[in-house]
C-alpha positions in Angstrom: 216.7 -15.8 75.5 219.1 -18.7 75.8 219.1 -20.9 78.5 222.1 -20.8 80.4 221.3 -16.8 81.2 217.8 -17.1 82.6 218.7 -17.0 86.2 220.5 -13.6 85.3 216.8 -12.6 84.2 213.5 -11.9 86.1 210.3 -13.4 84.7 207.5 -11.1 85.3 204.0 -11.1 84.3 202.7 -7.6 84.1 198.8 -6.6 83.0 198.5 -4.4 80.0 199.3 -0.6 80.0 202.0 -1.6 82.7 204.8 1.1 82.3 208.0 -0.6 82.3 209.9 2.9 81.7 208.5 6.5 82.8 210.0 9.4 79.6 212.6 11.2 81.3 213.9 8.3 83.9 217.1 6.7 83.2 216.5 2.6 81.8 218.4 0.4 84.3 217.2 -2.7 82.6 215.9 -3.8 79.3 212.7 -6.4 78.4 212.7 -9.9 76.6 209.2 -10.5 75.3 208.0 -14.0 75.8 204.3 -12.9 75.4 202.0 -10.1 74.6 203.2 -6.5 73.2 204.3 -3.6 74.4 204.8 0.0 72.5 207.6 2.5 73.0 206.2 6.2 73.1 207.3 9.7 73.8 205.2 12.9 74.3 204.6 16.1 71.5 203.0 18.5 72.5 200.6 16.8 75.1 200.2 14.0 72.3 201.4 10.3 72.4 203.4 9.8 69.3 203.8 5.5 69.5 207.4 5.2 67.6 207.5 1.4 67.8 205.6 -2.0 68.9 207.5 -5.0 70.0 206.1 -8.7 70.0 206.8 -12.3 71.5 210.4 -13.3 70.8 211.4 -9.8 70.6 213.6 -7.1 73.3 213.1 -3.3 74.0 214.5 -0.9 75.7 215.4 2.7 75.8 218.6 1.6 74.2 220.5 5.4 74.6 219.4 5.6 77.8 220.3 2.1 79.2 223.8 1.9 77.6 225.3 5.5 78.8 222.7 6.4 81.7 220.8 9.4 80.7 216.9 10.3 80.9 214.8 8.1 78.2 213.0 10.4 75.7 210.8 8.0 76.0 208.6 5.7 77.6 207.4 1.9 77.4 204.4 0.6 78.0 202.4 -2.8 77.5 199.5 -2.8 75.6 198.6 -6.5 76.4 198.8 -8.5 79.5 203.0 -9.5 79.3 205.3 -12.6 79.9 208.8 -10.9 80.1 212.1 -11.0 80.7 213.8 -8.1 82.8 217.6 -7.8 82.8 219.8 -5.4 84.1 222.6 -3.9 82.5 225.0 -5.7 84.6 223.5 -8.8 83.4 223.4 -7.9 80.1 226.9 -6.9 79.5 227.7 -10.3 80.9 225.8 -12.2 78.6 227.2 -9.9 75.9 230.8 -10.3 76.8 230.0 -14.0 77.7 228.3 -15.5 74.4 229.6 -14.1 70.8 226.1 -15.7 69.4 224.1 -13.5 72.1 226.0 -10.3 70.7 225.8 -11.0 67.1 221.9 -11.5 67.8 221.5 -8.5 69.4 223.8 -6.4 66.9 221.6 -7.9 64.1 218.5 -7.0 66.0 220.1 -3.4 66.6 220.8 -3.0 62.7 217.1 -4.3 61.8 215.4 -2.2 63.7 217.6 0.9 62.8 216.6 -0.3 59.1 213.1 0.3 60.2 213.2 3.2 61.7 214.7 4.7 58.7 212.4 3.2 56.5 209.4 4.9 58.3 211.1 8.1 58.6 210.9 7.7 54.2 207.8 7.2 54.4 206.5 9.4 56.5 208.3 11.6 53.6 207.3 10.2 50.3 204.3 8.3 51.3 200.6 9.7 52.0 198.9 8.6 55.3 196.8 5.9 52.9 199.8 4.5 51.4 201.2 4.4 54.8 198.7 2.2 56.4 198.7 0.3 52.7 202.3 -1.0 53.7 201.7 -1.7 57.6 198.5 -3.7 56.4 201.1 -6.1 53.7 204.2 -6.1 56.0 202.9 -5.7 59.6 199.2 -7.5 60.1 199.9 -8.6 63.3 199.8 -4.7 64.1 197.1 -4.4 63.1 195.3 -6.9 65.0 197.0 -6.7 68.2 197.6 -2.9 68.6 194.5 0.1 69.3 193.8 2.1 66.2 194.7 5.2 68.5 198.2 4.0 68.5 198.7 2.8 65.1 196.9 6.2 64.1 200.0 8.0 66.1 202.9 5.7 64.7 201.7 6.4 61.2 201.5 10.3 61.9 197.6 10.9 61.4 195.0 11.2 63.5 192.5 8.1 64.4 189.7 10.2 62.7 192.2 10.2 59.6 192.8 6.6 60.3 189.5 6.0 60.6 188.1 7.2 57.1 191.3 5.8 55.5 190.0 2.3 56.7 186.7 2.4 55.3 187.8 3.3 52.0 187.0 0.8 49.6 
């Protein structure tokens, strides 16, 4: 986050499996990650089905829900004790309207992340659950690392026991 907005943001530190946003409440804010890692998640069925995982240097937010005010599908949580940024949505739209580079950031971040959700939406498609969990391991160790197998199990659409015998495979 740049500067000249921070007293437009509140810096909070929150333990892990804080939820910043409850599935079905409306987002009046959204997050800048200056530490730790928190998951965005929504509910199938009685299961947790983790759609996305956001690190230092990164924001989140229910992005349809905070930009025209309707119920969040779904939720945010952290999964590690958190240094972040909150900002409302009046805040936000001035910083938008305020700095071009700020907007063309956050349009580039927008665009990146839709690129990612498409791509695992492929490969949830084309790919089996090992080669899934292949491609997080090359282009996503930090997941691995920093995120509970039960979670990564859910955002590559198999079960931890699945997960499990997938990872000792030779």
């Amino acid at each position: 986050m740049v500067n000249k907005y921070y007293d437009l943001a509140e810096r909070l530190e929150i333990p892990a499996n804080t939820i910043l946003l409850e599935t079905g409440k409306i987002a009046r804010h959204t997050y800048y990650l200056e530490q730790g890692c928190v998951r965005i998640w929504f509910n199938h069925e009685g299961k947790e089905v983790s759609l996305n995982f956001f690190f230092e240097g990164e924001g989140v937010s229910s992005i349809e829900s905070f930009r025209n005010g309707t119920p969040s599908v779904y939720g945010i949580q952290s999964l590690e004790p958190c240094i972040i940024y909150r900002i409302s949505k009046e805040s936000f739209q001035y910083i938008m309207n305020d700095s071009p580079t700020f907007k063309k950031r956050i349009e580039e971040e927008t665009f990146r992340q839709l690129n990612k959700y498409q791509q695992l939406f492929l490969d949830r498609i084309k790919n089996s659950p090992e080669e899934r969990y292949k491609e997080l391991l090359k282009n996503q160790p930090k997941l691995i690392k920093r995120v509970p197998l039960r979670y990564i199990a859910s955002y590559l659409g198999m079960s931890p026991v699945s997960l499990s015998r997938i990872r000792k495979r030779p």
